[in-house]
C-alpha positions in Angstrom: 95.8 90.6 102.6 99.4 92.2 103.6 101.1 89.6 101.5 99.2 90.5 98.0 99.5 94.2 98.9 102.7 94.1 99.2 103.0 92.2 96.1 101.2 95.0 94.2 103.7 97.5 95.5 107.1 95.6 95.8 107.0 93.4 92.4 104.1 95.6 90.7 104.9 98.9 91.1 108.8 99.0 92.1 110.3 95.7 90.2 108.2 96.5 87.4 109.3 100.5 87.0 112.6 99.4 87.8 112.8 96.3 84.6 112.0 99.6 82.5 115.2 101.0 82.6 117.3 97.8 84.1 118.3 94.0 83.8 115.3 92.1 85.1 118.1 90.3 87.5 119.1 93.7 88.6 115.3 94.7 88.9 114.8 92.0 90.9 117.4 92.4 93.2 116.8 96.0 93.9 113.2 95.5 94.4 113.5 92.6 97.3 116.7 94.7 99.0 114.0 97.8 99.5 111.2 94.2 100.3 113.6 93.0 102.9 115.0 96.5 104.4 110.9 98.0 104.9 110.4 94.7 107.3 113.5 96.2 109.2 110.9 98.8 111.1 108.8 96.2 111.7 111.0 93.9 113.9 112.1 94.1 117.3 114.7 92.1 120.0 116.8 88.8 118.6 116.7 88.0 114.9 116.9 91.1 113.0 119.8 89.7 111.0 118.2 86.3 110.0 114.6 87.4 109.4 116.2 90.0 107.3 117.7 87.3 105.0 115.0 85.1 105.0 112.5 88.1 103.8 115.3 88.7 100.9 115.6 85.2 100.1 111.6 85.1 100.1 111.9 88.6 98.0 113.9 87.2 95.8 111.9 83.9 94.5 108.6 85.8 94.7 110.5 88.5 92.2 111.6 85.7 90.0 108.5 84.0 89.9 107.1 87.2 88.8 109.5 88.2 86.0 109.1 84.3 85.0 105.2 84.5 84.7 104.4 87.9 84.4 101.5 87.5 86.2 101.4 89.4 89.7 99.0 86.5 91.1 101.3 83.9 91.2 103.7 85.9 93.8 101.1 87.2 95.8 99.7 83.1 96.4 103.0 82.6 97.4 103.2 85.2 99.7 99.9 84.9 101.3 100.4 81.3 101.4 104.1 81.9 103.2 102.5 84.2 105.4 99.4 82.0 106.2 101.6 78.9 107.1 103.7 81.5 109.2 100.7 82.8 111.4 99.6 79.0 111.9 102.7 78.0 113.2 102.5 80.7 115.3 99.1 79.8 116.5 99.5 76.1 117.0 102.7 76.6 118.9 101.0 79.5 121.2 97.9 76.9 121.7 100.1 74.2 122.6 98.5 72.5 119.2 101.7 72.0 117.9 
């Protein structure tokens, strides 16, 4: 469920206020810097950097895919999916599954 919430609040709420008054590309941009740069509180020890890219990278196609469909559904499957794949990677490898 965090990846559809933070759908509704990252593309929803702040790429959609900010499309009002700015390029959608800009919009976009702007929304997934402030996507990536929240996840910086979350993170700890080696990384930072690259996980930091990778959530802006992520940010960004889950902002255009948005702005492309507008429809707030198909980025947040995306994300849950992203996320769900990341968890069970993170399972399998922890379980030895993997």
């Amino acid at each position: 469920m965090v990846g559809p919430g933070e759908e509704l609040l990252f593309r929803g709420l702040v790429q959609g206020t900010l499309r009002e008054s700015l390029h959608p590309a800009r919009a976009i941009v702007l929304a997934s810097a402030l996507f990536a740069s929240i996840h910086l509180f979350s993170l700890s020890g080696e990384g930072k950097l690259v996980y930091i890219g990778i959530a802006f990278v992520l940010a960004l196609v889950l902002g255009a895919a948005y702005e492309y469909t507008d429809n707030l559904t198909v980025p947040a499957v995306i994300h849950g999916t992203y996320n769900a794949v990341q968890f069970a990677g993170v399972y399998l490898s922890s379980t030895g599954g993997l």
